[in-house]
SERO-4910 file (N, C-alpha, C, O; in steps of 0.05 Angstrom, whole numbers):
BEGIN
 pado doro    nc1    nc2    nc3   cac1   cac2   cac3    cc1    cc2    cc3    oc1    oc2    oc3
  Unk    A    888   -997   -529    886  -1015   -551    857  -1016   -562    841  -1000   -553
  Unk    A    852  -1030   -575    824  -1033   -590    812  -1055   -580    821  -1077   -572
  Unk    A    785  -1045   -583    773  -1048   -556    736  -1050   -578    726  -1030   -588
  Unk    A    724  -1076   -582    704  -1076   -604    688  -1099   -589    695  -1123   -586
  Unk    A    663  -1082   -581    634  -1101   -564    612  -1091   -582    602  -1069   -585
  Unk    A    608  -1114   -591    575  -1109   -604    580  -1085   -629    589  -1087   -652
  Unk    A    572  -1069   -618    567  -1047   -641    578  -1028   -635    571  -1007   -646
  Unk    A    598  -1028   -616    617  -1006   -597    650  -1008   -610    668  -1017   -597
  Unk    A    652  -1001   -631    692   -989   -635    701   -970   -625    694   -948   -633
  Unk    A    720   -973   -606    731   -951   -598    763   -960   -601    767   -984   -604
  Unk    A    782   -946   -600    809   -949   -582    816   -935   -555    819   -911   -551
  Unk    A    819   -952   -542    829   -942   -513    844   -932   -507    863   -945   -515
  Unk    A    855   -902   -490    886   -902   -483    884   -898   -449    870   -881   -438
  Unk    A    903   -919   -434    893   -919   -408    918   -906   -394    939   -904   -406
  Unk    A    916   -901   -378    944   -897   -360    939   -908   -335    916   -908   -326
  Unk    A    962   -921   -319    952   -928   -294    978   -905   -277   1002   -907   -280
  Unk    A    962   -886   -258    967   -869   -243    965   -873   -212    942   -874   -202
  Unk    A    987   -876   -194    975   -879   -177    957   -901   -166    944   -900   -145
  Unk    A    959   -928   -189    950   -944   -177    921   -946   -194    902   -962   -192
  Unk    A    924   -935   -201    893   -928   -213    890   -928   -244    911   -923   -256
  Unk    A    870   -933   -259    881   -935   -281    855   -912   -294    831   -912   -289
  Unk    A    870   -897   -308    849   -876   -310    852   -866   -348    870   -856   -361
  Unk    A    825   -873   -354    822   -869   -390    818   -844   -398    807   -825   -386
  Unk    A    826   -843   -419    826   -812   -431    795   -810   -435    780   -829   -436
  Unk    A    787   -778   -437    752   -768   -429    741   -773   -462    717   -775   -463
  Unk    A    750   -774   -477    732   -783   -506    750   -804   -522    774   -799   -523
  Unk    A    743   -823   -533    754   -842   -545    764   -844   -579    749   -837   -597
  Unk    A    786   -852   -583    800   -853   -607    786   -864   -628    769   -881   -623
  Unk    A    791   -856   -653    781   -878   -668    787   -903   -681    808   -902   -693
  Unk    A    778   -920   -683    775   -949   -688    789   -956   -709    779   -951   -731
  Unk    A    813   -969   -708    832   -976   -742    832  -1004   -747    847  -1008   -766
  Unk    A    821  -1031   -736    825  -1053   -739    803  -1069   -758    795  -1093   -756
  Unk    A    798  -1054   -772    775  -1075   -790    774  -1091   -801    753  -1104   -806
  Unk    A    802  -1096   -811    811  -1119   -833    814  -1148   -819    838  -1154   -816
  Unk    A    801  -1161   -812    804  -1185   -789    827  -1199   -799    828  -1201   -823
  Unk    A    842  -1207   -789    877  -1221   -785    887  -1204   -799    902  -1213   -817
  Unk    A    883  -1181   -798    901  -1151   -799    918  -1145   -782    907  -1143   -760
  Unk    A    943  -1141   -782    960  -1132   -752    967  -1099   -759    970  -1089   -781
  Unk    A    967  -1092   -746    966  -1061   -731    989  -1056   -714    997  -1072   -697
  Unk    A    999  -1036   -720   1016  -1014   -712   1017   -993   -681   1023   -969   -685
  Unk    A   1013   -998   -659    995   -985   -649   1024   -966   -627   1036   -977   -609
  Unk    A   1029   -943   -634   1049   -929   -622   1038   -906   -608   1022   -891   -618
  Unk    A   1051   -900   -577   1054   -883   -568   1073   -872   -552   1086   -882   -534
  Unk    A   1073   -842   -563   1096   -830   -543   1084   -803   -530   1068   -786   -539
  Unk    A   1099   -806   -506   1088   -787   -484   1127   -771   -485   1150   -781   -483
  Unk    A   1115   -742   -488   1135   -727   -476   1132   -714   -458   1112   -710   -444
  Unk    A   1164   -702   -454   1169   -691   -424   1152   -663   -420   1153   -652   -398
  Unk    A   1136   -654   -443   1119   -626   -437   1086   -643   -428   1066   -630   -429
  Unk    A   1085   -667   -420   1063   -680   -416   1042   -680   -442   1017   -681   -438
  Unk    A   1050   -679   -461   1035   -684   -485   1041   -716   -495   1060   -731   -493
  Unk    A   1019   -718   -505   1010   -749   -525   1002   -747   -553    984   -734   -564
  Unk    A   1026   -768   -565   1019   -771   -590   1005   -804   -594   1017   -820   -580
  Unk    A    986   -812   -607    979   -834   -607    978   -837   -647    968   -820   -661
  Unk    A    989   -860   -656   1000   -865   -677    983   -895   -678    985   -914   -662
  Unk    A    966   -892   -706    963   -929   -715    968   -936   -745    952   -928   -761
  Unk    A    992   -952   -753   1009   -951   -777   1019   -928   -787   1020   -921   -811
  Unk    A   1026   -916   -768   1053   -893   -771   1026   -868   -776   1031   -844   -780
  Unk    A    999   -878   -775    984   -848   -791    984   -836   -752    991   -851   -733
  Unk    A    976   -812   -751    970   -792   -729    936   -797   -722    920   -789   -738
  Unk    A    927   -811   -698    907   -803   -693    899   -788   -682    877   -778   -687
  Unk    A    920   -780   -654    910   -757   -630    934   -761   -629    952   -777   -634
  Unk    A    928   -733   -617    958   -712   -605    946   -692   -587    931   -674   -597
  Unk    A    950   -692   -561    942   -676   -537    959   -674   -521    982   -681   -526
  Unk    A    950   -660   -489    950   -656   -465    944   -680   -447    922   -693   -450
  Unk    A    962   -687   -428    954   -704   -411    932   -683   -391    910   -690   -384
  Unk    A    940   -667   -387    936   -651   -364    904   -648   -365    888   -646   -346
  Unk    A    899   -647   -395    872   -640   -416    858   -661   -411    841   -658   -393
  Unk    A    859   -685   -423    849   -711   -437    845   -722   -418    826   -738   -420
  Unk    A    859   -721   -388    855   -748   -365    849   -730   -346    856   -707   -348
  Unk    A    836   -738   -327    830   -729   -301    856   -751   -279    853   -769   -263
  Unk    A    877   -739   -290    894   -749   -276    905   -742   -247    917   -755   -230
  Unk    A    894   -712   -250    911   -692   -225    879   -680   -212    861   -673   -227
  Unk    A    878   -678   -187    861   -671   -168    839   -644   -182    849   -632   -200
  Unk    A    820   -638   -177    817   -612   -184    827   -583   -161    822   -582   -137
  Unk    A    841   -565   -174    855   -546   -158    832   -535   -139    837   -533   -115
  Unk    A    809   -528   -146    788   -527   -130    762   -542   -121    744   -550   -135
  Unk    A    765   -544    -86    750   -565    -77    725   -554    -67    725   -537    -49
  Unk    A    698   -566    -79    681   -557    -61    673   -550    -33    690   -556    -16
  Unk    A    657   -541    -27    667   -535      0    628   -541     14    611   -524     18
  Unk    A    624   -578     21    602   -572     34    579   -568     46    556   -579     46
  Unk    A    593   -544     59    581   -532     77    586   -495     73    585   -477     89
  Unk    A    592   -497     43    593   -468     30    553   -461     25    539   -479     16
  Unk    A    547   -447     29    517   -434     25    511   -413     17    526   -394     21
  Unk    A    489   -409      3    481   -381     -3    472   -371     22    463   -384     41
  Unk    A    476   -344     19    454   -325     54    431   -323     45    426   -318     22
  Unk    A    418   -326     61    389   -322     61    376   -294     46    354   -292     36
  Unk    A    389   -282     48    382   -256     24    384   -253      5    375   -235     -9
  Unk    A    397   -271     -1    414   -269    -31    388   -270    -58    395   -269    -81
***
């Protein structure tokens, strides 16, 4: 939802995962300017893990969950006590 501190507009889209509530990595843009304006604020998530985010029927974002959230672990874990050799 919209989300306005000081000199900061953004719209938020959060998911809670796991307990966790985890925000998409760059933020939407800001549609509420008109003060006692009401707003439209729609989203649908399909079954290919894509997001559409909609405010008064216009298109703001349309992505990848898989993309946009750091929802899922990274497939590769550091390792460490991985090192360069001494020759290298």
């Amino acid at each position: 939802g919209p989300d306005k501190c000081g000199y900061t507009k953004r719209t938020h889209l959060i998911f809670n995962y796991k307990g966790k509530n985890v925000l998409k990595k760059s933020d939407l843009s800001y549609k509420q300017e008109g003060e006692g304006t009401s707003h439209l604020y729609r989203l649908i998530v399909k079954p290919d893990n894509t997001v559409r985010v909609e405010i008064d029927e216009e298109k703001i974002y349309e992505g990848s969950m898989k993309d946009d959230w750091e929802l899922l672990k990274p497939k590769e874990i550091s390792d460490p006590d991985d090192k360069k050799p001494s020759d290298w």
